[in-house]
C-alpha positions in Angstrom: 12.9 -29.0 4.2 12.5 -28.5 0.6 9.8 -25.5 1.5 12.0 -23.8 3.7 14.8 -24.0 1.1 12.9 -22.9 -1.7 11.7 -19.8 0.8 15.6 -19.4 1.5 16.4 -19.5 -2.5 13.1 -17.0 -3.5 14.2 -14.4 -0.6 17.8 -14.9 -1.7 16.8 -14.2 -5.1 14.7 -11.2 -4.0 17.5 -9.3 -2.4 19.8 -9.7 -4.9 17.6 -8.4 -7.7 16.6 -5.4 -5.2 20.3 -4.6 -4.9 21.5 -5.4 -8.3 18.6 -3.3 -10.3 17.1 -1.2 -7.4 14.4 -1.0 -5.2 11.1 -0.8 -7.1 10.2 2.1 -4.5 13.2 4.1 -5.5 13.9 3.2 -9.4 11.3 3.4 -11.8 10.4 0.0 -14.3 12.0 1.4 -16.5 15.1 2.2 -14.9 15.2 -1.2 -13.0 15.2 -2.6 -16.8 17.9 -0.4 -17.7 20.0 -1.7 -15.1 19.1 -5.2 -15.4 20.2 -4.6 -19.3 23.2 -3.0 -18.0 23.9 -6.5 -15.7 23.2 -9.1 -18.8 25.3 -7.4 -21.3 28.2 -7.0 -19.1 27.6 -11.1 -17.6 27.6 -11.9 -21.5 30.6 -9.9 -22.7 32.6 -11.2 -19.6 31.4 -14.9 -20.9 32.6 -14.1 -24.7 35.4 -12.6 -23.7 36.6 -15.7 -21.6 35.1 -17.6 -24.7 37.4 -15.9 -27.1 40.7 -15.7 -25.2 40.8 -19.3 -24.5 39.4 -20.3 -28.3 42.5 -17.8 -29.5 40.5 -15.3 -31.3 41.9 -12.1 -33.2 43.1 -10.1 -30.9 41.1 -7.2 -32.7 37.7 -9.2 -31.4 38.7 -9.6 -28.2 39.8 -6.1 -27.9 36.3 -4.9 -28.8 34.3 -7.4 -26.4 36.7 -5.9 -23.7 36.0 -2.3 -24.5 32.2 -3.4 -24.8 32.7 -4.9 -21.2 33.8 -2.0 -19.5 31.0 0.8 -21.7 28.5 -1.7 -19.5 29.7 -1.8 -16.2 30.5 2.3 -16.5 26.8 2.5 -17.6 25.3 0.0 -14.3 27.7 2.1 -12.1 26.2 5.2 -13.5 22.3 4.0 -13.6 22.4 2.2 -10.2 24.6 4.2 -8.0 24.5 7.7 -9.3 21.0 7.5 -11.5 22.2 8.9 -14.8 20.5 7.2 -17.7 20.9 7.7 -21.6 19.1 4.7 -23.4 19.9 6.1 -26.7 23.8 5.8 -26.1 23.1 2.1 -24.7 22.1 1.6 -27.9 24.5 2.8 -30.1 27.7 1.6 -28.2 26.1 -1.6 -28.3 25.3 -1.7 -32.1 28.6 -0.2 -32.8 30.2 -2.6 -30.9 28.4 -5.5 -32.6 29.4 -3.9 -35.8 33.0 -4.1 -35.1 32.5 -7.7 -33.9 31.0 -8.4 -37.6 34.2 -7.9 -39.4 36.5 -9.8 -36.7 33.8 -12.7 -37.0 33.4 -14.0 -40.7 30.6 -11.6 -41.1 27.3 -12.8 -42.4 28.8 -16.7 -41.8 29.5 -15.9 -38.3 27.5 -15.7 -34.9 27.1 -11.8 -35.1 24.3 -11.8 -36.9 22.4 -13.9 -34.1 23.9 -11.4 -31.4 22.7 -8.5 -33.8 19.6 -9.8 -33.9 18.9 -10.7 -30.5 20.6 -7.3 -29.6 18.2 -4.9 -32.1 15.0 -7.1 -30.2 16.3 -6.7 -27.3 16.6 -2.6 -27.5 13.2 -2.4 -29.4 11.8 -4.4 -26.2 12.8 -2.1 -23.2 13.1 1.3 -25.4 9.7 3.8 -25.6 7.3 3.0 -28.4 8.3 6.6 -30.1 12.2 5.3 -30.5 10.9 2.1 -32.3 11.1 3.6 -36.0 14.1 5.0 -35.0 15.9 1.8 -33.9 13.9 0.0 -36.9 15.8 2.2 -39.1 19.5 2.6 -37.3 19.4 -1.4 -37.1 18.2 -1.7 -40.6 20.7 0.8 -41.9 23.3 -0.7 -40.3 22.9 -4.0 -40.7 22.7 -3.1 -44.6 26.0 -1.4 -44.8 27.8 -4.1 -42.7 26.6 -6.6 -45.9 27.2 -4.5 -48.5 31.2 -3.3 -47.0 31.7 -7.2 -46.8 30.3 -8.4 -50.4 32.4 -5.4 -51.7 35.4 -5.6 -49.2 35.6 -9.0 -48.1 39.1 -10.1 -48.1 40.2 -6.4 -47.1 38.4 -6.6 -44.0 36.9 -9.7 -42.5 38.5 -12.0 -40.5 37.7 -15.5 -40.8 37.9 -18.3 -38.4 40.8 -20.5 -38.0 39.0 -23.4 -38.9 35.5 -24.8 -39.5 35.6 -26.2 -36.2 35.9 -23.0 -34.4 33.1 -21.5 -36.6 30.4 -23.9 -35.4 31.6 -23.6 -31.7 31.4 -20.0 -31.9 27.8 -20.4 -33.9 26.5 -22.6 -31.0 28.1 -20.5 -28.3 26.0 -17.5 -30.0 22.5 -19.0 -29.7 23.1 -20.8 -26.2 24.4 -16.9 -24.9 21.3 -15.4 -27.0 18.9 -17.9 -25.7 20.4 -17.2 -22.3 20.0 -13.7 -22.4 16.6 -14.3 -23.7 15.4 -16.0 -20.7 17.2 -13.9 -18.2 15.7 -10.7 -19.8 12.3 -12.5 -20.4 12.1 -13.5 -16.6 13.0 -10.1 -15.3 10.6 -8.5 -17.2 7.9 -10.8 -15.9 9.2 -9.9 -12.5 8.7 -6.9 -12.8 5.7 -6.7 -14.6 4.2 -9.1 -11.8 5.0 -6.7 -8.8 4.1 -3.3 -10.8 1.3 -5.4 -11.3 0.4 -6.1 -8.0 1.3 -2.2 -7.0 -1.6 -1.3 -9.2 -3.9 -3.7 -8.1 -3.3 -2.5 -4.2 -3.4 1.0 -5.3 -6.8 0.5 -7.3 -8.3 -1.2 -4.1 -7.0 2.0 -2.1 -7.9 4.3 -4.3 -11.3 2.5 -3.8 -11.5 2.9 -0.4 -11.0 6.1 -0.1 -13.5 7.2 -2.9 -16.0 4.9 -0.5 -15.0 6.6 2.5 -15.4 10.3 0.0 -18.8 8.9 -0.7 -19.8 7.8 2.8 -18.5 11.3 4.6 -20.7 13.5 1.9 -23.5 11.4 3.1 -22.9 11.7 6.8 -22.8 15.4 6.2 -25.8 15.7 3.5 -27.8 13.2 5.3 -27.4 12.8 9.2 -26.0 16.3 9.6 -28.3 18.3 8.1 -31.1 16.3 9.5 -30.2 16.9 13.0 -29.9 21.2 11.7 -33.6 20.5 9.9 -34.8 19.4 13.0 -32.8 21.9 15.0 -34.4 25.0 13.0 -37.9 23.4 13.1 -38.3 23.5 16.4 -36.8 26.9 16.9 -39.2 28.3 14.6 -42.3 26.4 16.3 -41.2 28.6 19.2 -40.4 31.8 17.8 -43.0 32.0 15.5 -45.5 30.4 17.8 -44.7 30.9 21.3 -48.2 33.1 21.9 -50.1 30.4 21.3 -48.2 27.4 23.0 -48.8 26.7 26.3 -45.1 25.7 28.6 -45.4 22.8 28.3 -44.8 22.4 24.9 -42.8 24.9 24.7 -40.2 22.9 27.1 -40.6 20.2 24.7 -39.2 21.3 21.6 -36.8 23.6 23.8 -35.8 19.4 24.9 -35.7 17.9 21.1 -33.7 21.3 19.6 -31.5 20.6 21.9 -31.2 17.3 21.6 -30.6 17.6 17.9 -28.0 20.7 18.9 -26.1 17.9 21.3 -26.1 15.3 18.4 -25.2 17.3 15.5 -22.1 19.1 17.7 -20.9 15.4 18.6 -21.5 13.6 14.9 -19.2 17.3 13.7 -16.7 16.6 16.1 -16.2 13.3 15.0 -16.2 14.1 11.6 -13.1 16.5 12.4 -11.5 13.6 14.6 -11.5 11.5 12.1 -10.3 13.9 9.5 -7.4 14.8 11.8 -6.7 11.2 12.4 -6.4 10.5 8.9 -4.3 13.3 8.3 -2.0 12.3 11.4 -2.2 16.1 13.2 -3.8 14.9 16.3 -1.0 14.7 18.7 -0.6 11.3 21.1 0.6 12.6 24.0 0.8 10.0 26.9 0.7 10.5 30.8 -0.2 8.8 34.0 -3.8 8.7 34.8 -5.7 6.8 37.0 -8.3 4.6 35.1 -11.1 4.3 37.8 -11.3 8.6 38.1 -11.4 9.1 33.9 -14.1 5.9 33.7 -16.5 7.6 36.8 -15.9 11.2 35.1 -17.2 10.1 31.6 -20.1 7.8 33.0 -21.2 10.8 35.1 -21.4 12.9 31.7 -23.5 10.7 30.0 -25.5 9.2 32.8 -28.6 11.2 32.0 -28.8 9.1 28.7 -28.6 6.3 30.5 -31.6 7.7 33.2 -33.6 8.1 30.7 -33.4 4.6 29.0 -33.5 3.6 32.4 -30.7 1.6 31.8 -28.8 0.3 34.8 -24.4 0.8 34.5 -22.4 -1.5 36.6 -18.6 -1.2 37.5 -16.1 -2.9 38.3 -13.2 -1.1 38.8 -9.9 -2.0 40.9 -8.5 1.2 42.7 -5.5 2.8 42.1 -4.8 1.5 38.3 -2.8 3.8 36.7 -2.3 3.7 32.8 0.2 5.5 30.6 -2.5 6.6 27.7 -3.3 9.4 25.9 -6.6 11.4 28.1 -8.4 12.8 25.6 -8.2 9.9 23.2 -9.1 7.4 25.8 -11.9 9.5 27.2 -13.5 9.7 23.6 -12.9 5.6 23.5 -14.4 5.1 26.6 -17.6 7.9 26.2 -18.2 6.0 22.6 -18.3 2.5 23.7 -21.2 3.4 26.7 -22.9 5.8 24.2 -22.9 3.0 21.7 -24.3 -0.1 24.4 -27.1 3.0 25.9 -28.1 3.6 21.7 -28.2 0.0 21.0 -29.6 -1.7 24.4 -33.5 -1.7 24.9 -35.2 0.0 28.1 -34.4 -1.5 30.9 -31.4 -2.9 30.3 -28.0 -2.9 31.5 -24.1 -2.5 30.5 -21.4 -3.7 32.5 -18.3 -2.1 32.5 -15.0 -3.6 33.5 -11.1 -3.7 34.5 -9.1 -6.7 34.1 -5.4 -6.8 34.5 -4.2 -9.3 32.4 -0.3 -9.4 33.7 2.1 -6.9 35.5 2.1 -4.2 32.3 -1.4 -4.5 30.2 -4.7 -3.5 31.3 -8.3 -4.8 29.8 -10.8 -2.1 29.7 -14.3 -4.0 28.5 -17.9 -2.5 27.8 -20.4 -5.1 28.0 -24.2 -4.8 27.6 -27.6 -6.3 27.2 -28.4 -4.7 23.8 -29.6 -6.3 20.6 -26.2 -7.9 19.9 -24.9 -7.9 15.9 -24.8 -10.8 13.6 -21.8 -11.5 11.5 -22.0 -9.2 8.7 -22.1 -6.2 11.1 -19.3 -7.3 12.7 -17.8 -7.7 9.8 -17.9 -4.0 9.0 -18.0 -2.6 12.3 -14.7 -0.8 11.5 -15.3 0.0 7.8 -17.2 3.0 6.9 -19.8 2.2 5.0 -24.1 2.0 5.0 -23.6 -2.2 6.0 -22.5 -1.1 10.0 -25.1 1.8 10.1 -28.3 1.1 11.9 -30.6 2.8 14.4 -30.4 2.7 18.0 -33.7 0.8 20.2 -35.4 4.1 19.9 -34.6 5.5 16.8 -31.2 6.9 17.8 -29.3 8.5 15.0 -26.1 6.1 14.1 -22.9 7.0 11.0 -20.7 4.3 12.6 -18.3 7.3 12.9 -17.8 7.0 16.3 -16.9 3.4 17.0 -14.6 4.0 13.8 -12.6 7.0 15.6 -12.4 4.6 18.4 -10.4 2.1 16.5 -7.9 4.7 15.4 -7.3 5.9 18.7 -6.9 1.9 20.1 -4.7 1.3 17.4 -2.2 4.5 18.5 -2.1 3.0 21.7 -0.9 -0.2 20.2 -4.2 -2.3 20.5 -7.3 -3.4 19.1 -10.8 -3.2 19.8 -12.0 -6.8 19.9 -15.8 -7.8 19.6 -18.0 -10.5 20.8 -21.8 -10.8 20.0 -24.4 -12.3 19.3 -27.7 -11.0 17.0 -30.7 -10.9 20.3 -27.5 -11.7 23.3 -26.0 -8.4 23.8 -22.5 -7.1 22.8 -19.1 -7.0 24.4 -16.5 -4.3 23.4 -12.8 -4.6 24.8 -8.9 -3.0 24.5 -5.8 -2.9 26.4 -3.6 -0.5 27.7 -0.2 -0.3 29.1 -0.4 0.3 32.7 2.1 3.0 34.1 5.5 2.1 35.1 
């Protein structure tokens, strides 16, 4: 009970700082302390004023707290709803203000002074560090005149309190309302320092990421890519500058590994654009009807000569007649990955099992499961982050950027899922995702 009112009371509080000061996405710190200021100067004027009328102060005081009043709620208006801020006129209605309030409030004996301390603190706390002297000065100068006009002018200008009485309960009503203000300010600052804070810590950690993911793609592409064109242009000069004296045979052979390298360079590029385009949200999601066993049997016919020649034995079970509402092209690539990915990292003579499940009346389970090596945790782990931890050879030396199984996940994801993994390191792997059948 008490957690779930205190979660009450913290969202409570929440929203009403969002709307009072501004959403931190839309108003700046600085602003959002502007109009807090704005809030706590107009809360405490309204108190003094209440303060005053029923204690039966001059008239001339109460007058000027009124004024001061309305200046604040013209200048929240202003800053919250229309976003026009002038941080050096805050400051010098306010000091005026208090410097009218000196006079009407037995000067140096009275409770301005506190409020024109507090205040000049206060201004110097939420103004830039290049209007500081200035303040300094302006508050200095100020505050200097105000005592000399009274030691010179006293009885011509300052009003004092009825009785002693009223004096102290003004004193005490000063420091209570500064110590007031002081806290409220104090808190919201801490606020607000917490959560830009905490924007700056999650933007460091992105910023992180993407200067990993930088730093892993220049790899990809100055490492596995230019390998696979190394190899490509080594072979093709074995033949073209040595054709004469190579028997057929041989010839065939690196005819067989340039193109090999040809096949797995043009795949690792496409997925490097994939993901690119991905990231940069210009691949278009466009989802139809299509029957799941006919796309499954038209992508395991593509690659079954990998398979062949790992002699690696693909079983299916697929129900007839399951129609999904996916994108093609994404779930083709999802689907071509995940039985390129169990051929790569399953030993000869193996197998990989691929299946249909429908788990109720609107969600399909497409599964990929295989024979293979299996992962340990920290793999797992970062399957889906790319980085050098995930990246490993296949059984036979197979080339592997964890690109692929990466693009995967973003194309699961845009259809509302998740790719979900079970293995074990020596047991094998099992890769799965839903769909939403076709209505």
């Amino acid at each position: 009970m008490n957690k779930n009112f205190t979660y009450k009371y913290s969202k409570f509080i929440s929203k009403s700082l969002k709307f009072f000061l501004g959403y931190y996405k839309e108003f700046s710190l600085e602003k959002r302390i502007y109009n807090g200021s704005s809030v706590i100067l107009f809360l405490s004027c309204l108190i003094t004023l209440i303060f005053n009328i029923s204690n039966k102060f001059p008239p001339q005081g109460i007058i000027t707290v009124g004024i001061l009043m309305i200046i604040y709620l013209i200048l929240y208006v202003l800053g919250r709803f229309k976003k026009i801020y002038n941080a050096l006129i805050f400051y010098l209605i306010s000091i005026i203000g208090i410097s009218f309030l000196w006079f009407f409030n037995e000067g140096l004996n009275g409770s301005i002074p506190v409020l024109f301390i507090m205040c000049s603190i206060f201004f110097i706390a939420v103004s830039r560090t290049r209007f500081h002297l200035f303040i300094l000065i302006i508050t200095l100068g100020i505050f200097a005149c105000l005592f000399i006009l009274e030691n010179i002018y006293y009885d011509e200008l300052i009003l004092e309190y009825q009785n002693d009485e009223l004096r102290r309960s003004d004193m005490i009503f000063a420091y209570i309302l500064s110590i007031i203000v002081a806290v409220l300010f104090i808190n919201g600052f801490k606020r607000n320092y917490n959560r830009e804070n905490k924007i700056i810590k999650k933007q460091r950690k992105e910023l992180e990421e993407i200067n990993a993911v930088k730093d892993r793609l220049f790899s990809i592409i100055g490492h596995d890519l230019r390998n696979q064109f190394n190899s490509i242009l080594g072979f093709s000069d074995l033949i073209l500058n040595e054709s004469i004296k190579l028997n057929s045979n041989k010839i065939q052979n690196y005819a067989e590994q340039a193109h090999k390298s040809s096949e797995t360079a043009y795949k690792l590029l496409n997925d490097l654009l994939d993901w690119a385009r991905l990231h940069e949200g210009t691949i278009p999601f466009t989802p139809e009807d299509i029957e799941l066993s006919l796309l499954i049997n038209e992508e395991i016919f593509a690659i079954r000569y990998i398979s062949n020649i790992k002699k690696i034995k693909i079983d299916l079970n697929l129900a007839e007649d399951v129609f999904v509402f996916a994108d093609k092209n994404m779930l083709k690539t999802i689907i071509r990955n995940l039985i390129s990915n169990s051929i790569k990292f399953t030993p000869s003579g193996g197998s990989i099992f691929l299946s249909v499940n429908e788990i109720d009346s609107d969600i399909v389970e497409i599964s990929v499961e295989d024979t293979g090596i299996g992962m340990d945790e920290d793999i797992i782990k970062n399957l889906f982050i790319l980085n050098s931890k995930s990246k490993r050879p296949g059984t036979e030396g197979e080339a592997s950027t964890g690109l692929g199984l990466l693009l995967c996940n973003g194309f699961v994801e845009k259809h509302e899922s998740k790719i979900a993994v079970e293995s074990e390191s020596g047991k094998g792997s099992k890769f799965s995702f839903t769909v939403k059948k076709s209505k």
